[in-house]
N, CA, C and O atoms as a Tinker XYZ file with bonds, in Angstrom:
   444  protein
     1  N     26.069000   21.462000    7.539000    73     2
     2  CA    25.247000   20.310000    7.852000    64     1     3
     3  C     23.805000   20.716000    8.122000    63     2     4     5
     4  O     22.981000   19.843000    8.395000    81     3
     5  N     23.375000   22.313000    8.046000    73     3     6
     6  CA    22.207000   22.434000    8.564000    64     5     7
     7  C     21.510000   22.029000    9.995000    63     6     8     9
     8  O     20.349000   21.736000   10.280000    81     7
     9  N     22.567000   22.124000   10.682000    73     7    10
    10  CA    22.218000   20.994000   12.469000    64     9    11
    11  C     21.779000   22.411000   13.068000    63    10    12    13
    12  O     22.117000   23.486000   12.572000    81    11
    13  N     20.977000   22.262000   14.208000    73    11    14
    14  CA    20.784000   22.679000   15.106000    64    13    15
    15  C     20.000000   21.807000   16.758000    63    14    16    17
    16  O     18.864000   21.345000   16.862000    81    15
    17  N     20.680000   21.833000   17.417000    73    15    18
    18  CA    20.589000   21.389000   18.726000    64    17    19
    19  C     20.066000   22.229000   19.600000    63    18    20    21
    20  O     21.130000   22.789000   19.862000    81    19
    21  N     19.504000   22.628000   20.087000    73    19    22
    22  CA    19.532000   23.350000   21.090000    64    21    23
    23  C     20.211000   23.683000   22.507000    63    22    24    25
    24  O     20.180000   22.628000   23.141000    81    23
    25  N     20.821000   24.704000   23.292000    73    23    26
    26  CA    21.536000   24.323000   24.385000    64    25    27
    27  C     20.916000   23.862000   25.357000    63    26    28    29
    28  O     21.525000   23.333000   26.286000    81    27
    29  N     19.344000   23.989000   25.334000    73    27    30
    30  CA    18.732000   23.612000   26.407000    64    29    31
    31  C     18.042000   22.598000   26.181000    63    30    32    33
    32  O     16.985000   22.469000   26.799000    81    31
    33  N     18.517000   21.466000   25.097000    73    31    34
    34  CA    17.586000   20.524000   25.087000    64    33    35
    35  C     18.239000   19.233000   26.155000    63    34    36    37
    36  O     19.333000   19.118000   26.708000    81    35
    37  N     17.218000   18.511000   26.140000    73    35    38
    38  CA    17.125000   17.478000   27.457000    64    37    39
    39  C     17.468000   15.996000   26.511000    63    38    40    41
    40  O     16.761000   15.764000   25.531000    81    39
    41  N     18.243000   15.340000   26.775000    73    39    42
    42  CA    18.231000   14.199000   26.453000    64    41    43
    43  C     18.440000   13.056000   27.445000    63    42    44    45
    44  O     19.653000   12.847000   27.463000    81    43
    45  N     17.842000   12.258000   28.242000    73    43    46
    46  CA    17.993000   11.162000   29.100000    64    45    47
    47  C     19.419000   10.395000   28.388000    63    46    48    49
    48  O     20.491000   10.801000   28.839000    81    47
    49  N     19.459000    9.633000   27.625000    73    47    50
    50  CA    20.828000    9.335000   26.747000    64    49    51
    51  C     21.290000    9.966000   25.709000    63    50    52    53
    52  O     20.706000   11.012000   25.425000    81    51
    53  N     22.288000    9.600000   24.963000    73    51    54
    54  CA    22.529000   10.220000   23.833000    64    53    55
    55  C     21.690000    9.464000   22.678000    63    54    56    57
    56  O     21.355000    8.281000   22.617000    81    55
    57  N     21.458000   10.536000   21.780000    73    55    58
    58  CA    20.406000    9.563000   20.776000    64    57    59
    59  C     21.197000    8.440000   20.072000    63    58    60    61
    60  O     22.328000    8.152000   20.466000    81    59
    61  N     20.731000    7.930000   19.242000    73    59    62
    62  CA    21.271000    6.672000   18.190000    64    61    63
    63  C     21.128000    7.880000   16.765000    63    62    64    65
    64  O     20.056000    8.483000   16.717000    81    63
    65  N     21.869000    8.106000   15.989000    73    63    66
    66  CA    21.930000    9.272000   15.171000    64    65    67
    67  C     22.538000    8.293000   13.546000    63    66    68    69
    68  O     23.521000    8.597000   12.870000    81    67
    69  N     21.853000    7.455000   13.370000    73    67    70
    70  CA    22.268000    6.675000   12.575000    64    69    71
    71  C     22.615000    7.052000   11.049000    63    70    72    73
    72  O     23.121000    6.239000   10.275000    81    71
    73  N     22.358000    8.095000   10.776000    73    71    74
    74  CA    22.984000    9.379000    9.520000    64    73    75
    75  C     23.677000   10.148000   10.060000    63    74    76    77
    76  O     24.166000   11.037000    9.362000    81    75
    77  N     23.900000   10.117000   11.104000    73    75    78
    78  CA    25.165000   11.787000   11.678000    64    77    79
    79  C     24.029000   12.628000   12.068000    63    78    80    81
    80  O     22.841000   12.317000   12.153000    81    79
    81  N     24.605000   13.748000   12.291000    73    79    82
    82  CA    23.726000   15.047000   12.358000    64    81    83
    83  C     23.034000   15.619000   11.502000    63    82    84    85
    84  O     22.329000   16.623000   11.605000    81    83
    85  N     23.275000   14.869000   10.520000    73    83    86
    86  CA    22.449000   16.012000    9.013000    64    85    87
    87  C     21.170000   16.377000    8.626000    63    86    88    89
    88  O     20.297000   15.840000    7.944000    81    87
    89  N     21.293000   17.610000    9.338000    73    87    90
    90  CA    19.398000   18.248000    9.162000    64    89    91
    91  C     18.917000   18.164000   10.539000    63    90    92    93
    92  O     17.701000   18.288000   10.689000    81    91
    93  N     19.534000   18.004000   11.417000    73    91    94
    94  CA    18.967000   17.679000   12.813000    64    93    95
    95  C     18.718000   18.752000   13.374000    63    94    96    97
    96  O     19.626000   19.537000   13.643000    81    95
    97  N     16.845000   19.119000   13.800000    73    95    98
    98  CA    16.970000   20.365000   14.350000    64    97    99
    99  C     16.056000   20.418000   15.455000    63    98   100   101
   100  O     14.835000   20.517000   15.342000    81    99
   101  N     16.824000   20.333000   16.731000    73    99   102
   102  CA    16.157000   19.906000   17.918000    64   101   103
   103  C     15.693000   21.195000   18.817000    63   102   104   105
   104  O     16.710000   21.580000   19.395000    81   103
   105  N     14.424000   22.138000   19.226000    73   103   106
   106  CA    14.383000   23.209000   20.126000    64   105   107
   107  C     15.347000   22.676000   21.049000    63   106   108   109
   108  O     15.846000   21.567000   21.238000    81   107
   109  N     15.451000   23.838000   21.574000    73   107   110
   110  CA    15.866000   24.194000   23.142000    64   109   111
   111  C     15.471000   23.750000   24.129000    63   110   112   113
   112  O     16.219000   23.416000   25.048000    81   111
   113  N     13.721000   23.610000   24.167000    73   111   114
   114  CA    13.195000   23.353000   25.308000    64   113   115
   115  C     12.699000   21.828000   25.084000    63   114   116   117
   116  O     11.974000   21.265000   25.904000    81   115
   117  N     13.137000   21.243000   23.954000    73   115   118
   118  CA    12.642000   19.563000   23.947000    64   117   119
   119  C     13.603000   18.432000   24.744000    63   118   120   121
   120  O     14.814000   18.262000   24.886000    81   119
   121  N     12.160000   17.640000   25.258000    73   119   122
   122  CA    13.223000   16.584000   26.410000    64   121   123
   123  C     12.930000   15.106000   24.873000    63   122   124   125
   124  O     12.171000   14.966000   23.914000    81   123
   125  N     13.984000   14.396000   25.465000    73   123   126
   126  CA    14.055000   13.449000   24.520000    64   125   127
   127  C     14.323000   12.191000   25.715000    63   126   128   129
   128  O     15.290000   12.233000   26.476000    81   127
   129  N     13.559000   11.364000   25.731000    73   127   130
   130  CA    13.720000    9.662000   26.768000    64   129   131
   131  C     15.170000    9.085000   26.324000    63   130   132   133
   132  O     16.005000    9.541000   25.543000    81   131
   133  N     15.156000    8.186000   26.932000    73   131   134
   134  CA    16.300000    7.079000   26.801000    64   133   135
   135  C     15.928000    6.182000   25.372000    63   134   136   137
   136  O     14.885000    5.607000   25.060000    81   135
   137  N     17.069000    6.300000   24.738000    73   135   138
   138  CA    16.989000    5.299000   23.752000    64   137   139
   139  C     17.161000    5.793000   22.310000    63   138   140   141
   140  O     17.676000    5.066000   21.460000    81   139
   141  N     16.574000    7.468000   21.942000    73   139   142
   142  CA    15.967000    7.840000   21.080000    64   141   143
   143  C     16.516000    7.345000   19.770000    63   142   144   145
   144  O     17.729000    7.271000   19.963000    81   143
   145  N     16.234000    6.938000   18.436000    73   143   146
   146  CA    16.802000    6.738000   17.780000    64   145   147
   147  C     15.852000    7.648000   16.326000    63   146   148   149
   148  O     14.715000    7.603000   15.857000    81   147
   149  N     17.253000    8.484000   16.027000    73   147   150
   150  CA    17.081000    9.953000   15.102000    64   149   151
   151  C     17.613000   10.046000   13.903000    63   150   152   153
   152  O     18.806000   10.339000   13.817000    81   151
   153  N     16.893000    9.832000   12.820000    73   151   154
   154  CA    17.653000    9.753000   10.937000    64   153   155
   155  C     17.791000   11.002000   10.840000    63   154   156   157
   156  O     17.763000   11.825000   11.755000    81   155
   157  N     17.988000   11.227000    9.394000    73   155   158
   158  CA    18.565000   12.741000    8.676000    64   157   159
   159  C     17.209000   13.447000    8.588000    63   158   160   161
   160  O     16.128000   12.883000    8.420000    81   159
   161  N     17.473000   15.080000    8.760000    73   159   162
   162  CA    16.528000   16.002000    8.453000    64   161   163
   163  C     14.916000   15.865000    9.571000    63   162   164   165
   164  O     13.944000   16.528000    9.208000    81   163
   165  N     14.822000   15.168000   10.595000    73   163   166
   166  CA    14.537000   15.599000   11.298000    64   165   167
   167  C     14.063000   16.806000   12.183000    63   166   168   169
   168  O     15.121000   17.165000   12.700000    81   167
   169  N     13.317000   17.435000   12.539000    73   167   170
   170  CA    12.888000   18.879000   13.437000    64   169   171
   171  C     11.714000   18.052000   14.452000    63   170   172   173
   172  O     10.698000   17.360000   14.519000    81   171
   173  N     12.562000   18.613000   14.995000    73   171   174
   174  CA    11.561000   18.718000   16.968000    64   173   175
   175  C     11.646000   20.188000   17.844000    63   174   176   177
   176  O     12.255000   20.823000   18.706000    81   175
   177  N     10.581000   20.178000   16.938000    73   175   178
   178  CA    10.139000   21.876000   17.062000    64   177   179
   179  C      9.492000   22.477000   18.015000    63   178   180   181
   180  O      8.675000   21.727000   18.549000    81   179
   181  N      9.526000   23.489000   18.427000    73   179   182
   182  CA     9.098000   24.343000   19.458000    64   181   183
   183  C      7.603000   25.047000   18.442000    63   182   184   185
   184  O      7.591000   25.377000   17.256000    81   183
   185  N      6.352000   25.087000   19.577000    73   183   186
   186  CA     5.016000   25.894000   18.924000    64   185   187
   187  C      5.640000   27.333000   18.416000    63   186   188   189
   188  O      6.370000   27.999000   19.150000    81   187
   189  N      5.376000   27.633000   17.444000    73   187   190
   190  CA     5.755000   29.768000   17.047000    64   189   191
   191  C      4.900000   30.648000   18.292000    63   190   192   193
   192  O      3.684000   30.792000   18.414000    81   191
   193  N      6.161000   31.235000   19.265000    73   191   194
   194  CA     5.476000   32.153000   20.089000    64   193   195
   195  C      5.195000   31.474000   21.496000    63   194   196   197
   196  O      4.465000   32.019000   22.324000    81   195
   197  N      5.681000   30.517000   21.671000    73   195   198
   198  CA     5.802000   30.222000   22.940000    64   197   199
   199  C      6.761000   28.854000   22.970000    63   198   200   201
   200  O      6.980000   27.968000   22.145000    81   199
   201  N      7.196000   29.102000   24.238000    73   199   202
   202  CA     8.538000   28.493000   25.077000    64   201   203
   203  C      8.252000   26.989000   25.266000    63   202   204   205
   204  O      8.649000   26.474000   26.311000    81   203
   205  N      7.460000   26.069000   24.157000    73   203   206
   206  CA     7.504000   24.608000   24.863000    64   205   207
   207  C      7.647000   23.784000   23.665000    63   206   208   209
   208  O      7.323000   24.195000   22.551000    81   207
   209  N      8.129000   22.632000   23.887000    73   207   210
   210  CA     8.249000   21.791000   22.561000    64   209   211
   211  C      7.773000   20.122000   22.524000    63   210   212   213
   212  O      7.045000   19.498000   23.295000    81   211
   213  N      8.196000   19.873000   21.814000    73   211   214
   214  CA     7.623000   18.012000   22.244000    64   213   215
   215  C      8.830000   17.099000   23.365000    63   214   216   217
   216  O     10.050000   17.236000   23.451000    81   215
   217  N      8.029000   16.304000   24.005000    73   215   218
   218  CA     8.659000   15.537000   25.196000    64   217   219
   219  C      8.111000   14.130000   24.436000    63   218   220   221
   220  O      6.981000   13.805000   24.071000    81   219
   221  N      9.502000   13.392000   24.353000    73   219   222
   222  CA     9.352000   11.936000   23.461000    64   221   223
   223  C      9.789000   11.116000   24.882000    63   222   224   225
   224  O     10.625000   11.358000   25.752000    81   223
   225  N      8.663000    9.867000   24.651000    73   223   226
   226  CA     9.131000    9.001000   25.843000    64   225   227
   227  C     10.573000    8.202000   25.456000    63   226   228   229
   228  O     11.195000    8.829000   24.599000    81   227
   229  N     11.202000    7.033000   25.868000    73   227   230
   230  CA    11.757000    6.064000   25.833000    64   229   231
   231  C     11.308000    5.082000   24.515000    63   230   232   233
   232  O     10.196000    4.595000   24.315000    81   231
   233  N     12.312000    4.973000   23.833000    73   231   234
   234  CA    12.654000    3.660000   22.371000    64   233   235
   235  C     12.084000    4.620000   21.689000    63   234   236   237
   236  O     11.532000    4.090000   20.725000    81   235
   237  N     11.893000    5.976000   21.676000    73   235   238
   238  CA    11.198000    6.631000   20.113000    64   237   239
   239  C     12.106000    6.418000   19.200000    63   238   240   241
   240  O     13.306000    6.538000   19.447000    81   239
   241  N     11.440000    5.930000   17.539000    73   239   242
   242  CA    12.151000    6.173000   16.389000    64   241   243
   243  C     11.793000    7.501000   15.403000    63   242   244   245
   244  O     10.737000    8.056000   15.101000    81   243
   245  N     12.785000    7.659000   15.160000    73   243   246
   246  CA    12.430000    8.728000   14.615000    64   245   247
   247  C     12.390000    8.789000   13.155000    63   246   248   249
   248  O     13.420000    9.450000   13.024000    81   247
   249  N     11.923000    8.574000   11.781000    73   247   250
   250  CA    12.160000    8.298000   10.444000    64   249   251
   251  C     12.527000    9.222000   10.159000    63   250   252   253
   252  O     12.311000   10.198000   10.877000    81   251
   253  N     13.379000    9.352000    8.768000    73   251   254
   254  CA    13.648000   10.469000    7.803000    64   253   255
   255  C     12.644000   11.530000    7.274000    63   254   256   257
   256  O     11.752000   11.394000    6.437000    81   255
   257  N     12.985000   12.503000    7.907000    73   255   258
   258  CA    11.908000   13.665000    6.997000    64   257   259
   259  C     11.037000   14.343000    8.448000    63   258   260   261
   260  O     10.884000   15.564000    8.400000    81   259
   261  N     10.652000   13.852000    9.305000    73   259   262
   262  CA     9.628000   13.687000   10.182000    64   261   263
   263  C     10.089000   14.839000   11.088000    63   262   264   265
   264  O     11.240000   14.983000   11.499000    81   263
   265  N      8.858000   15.785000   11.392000    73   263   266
   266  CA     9.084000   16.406000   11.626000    64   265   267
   267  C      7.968000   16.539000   13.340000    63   266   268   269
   268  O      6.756000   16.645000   13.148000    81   267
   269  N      8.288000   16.528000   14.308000    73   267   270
   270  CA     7.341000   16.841000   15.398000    64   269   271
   271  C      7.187000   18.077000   16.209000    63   270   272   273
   272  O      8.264000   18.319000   16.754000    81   271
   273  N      6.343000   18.895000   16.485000    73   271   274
   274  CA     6.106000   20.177000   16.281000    64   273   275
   275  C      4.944000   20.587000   17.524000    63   274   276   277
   276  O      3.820000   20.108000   17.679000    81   275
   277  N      5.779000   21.848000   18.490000    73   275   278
   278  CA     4.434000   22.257000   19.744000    64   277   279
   279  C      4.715000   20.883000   20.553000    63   278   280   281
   280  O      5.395000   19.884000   20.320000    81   279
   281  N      3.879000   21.297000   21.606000    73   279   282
   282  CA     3.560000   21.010000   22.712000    64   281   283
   283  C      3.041000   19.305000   22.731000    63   282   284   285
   284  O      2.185000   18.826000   23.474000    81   283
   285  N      3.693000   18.725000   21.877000    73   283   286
   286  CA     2.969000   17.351000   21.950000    64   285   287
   287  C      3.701000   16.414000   22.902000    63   286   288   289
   288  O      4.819000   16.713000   23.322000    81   287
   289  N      3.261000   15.602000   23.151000    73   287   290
   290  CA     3.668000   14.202000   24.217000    64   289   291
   291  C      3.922000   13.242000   22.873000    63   290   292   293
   292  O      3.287000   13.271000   21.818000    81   291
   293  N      5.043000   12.387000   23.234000    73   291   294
   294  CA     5.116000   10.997000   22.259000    64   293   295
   295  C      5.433000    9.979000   23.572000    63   294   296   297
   296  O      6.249000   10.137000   24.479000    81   295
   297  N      4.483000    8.878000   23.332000    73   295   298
   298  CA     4.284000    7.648000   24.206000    64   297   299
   299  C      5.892000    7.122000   24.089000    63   298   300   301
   300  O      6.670000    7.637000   23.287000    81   299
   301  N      6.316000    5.914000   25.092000    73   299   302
   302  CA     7.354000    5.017000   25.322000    64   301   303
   303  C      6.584000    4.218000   23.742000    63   302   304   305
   304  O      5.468000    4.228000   23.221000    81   303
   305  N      8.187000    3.469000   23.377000    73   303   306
   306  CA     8.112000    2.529000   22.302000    64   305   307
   307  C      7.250000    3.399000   21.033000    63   306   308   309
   308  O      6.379000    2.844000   20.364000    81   307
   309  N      7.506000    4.309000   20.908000    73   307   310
   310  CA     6.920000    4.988000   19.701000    64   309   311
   311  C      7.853000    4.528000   18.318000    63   310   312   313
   312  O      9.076000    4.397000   18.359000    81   311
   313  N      6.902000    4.285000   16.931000    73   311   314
   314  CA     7.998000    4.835000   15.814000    64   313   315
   315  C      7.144000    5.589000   14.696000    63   314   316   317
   316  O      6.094000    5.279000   14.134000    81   315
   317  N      8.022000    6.742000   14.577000    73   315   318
   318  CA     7.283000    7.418000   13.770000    64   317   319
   319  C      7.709000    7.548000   12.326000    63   318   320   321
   320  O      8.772000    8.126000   12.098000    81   319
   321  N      7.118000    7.156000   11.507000    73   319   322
   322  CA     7.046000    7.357000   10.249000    64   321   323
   323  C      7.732000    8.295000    9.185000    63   322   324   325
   324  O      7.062000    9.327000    9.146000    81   323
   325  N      8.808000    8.366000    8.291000    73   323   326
   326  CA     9.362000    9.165000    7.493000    64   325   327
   327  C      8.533000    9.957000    6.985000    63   326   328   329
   328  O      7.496000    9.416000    6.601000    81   327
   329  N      8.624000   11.253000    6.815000    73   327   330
   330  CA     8.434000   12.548000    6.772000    64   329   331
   331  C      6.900000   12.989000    7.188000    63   330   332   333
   332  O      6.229000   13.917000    6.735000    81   331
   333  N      6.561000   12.001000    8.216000    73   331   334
   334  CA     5.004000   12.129000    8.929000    64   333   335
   335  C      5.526000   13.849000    9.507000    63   334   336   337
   336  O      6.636000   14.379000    9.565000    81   335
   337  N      4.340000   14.268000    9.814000    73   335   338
   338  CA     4.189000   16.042000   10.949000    64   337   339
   339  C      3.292000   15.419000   11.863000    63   338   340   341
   340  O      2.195000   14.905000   11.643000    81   339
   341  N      4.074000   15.574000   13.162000    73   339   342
   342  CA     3.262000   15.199000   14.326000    64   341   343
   343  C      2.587000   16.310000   15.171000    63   342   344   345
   344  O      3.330000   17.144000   15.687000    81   343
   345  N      1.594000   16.376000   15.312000    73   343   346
   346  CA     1.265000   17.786000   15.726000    64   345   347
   347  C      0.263000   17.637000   16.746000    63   346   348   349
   348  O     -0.451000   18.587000   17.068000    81   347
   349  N      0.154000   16.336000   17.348000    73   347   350
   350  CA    -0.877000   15.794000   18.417000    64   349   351
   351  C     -0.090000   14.840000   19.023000    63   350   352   353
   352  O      0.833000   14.288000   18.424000    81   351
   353  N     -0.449000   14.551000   20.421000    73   351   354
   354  CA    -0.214000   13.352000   20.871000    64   353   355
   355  C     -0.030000   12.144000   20.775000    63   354   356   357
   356  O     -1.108000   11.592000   20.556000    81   355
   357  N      0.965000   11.300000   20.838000    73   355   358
   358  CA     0.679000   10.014000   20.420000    64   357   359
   359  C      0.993000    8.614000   21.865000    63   358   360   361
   360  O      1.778000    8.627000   22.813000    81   359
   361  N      0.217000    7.819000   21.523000    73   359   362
   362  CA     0.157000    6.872000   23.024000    64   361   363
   363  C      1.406000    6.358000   22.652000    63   362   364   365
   364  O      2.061000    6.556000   21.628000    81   363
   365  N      1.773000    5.271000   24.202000    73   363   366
   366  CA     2.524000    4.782000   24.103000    64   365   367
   367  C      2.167000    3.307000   22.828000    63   366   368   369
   368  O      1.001000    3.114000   22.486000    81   367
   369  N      3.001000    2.652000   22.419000    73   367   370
   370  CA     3.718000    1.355000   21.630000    64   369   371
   371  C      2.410000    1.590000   20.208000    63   370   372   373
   372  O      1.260000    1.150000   20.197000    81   371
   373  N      2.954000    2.235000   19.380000    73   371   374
   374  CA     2.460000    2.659000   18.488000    64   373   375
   375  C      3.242000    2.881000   17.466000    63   374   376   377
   376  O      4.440000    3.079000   17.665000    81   375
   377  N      2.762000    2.888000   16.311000    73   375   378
   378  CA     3.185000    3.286000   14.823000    64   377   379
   379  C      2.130000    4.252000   14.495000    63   378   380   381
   380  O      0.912000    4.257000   14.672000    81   379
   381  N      2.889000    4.996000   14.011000    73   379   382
   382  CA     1.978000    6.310000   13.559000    64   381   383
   383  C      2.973000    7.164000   12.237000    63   382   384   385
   384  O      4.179000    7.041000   12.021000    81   383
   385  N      2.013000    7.981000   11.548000    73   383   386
   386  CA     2.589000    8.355000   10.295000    64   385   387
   387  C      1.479000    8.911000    9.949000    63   386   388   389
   388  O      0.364000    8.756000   10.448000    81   387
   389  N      1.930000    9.822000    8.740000    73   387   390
   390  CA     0.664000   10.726000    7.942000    64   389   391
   391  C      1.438000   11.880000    8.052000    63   390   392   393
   392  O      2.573000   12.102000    8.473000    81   391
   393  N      0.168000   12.849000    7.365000    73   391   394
   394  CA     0.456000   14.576000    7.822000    64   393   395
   395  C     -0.896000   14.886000    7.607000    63   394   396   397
   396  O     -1.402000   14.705000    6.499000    81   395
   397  N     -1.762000   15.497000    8.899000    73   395   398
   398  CA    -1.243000   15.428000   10.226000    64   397   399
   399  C     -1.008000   13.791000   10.396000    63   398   400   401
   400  O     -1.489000   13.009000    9.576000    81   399
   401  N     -0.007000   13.221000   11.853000    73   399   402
   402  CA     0.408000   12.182000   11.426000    64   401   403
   403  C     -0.998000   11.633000   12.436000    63   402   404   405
   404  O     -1.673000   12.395000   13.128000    81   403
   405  N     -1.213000   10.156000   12.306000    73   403   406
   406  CA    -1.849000    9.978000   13.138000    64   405   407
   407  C     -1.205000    8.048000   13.099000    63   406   408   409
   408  O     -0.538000    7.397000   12.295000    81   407
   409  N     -1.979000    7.698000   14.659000    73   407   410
   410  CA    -1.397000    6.166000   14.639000    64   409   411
   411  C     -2.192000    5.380000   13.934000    63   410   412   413
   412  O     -3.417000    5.320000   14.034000    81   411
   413  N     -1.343000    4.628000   13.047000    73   411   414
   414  CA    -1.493000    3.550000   12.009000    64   413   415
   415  C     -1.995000    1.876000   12.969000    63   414   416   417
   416  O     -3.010000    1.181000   12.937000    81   415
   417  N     -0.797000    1.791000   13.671000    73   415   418
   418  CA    -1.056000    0.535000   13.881000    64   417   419
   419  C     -0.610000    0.637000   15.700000    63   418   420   421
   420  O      0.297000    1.350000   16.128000    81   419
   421  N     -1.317000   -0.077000   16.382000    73   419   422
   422  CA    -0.686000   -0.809000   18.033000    64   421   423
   423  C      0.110000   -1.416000   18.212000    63   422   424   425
   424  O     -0.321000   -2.568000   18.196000    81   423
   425  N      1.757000   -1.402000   18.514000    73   423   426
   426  CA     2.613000   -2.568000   18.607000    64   425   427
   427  C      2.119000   -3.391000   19.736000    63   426   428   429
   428  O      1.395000   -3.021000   20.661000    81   427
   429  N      2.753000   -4.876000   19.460000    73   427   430
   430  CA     1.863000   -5.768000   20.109000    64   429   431
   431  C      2.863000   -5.186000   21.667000    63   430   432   433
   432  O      3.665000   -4.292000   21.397000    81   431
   433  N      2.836000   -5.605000   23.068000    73   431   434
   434  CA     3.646000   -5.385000   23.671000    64   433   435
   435  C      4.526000   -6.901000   24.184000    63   434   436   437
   436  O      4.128000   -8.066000   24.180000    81   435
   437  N      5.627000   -6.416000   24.533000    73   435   438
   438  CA     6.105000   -7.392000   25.084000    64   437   439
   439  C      6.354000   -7.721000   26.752000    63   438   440   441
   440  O      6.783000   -6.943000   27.603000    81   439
   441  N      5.986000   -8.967000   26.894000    73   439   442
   442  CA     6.114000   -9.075000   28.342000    64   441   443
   443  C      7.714000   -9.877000   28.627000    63   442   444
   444  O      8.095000  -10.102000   29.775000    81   443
């Protein structure tokens, strides 16, 4: 299946894994919020050469292909874009995509 999890990764819930595991490759040291929802071939990668990885808030989506990478923050209510590379920060309630990815659009919020 090509999976890798890490033993030390953090997940607040279990993700929503709506392809199975296939291609799923999560560091060790990545925390993942409540809610996460994770397609096929996926990586949430750790920087090369040091011990830290990305911390995704709450409702992140995750698209096919997409890969997030280093030390980045992802805002609550994030969705990120099929096979975008996230390699910066992204705010909270946002759409974002590209490579490098960057945010596309502001979700409106809800009260």
């Amino acid at each position: 299946m090509g999976t890798d999890i890490g033993f030390g990764a953090h997940f607040e819930t279990p993700p929503h894994l709506q392809h199975g595991l296939n291609g799923i490759i999560v560091s060790h040291y990545a925390h993942i919020g409540k809610d996460a929802w994770i397609a096929q071939q996926v990586t949430i990668g750790q920087a090369i050469d040091e011990n830290v990885a990305p911390t995704l808030g709450d409702n992140v989506v995750i698209g096919a292909g997409a890969k997030i990478i280093g030390n980045v923050r992802i805002g609550n209510n994030v969705t990120i874009g099929a096979n975008a590379v996230v390699v910066n920060d992204m705010p909270d309630n946002c759409i974002c995509g590209g490579i490098p990815a960057r945010v596309i659009k502001m979700k409106e919020k809800l009260d």
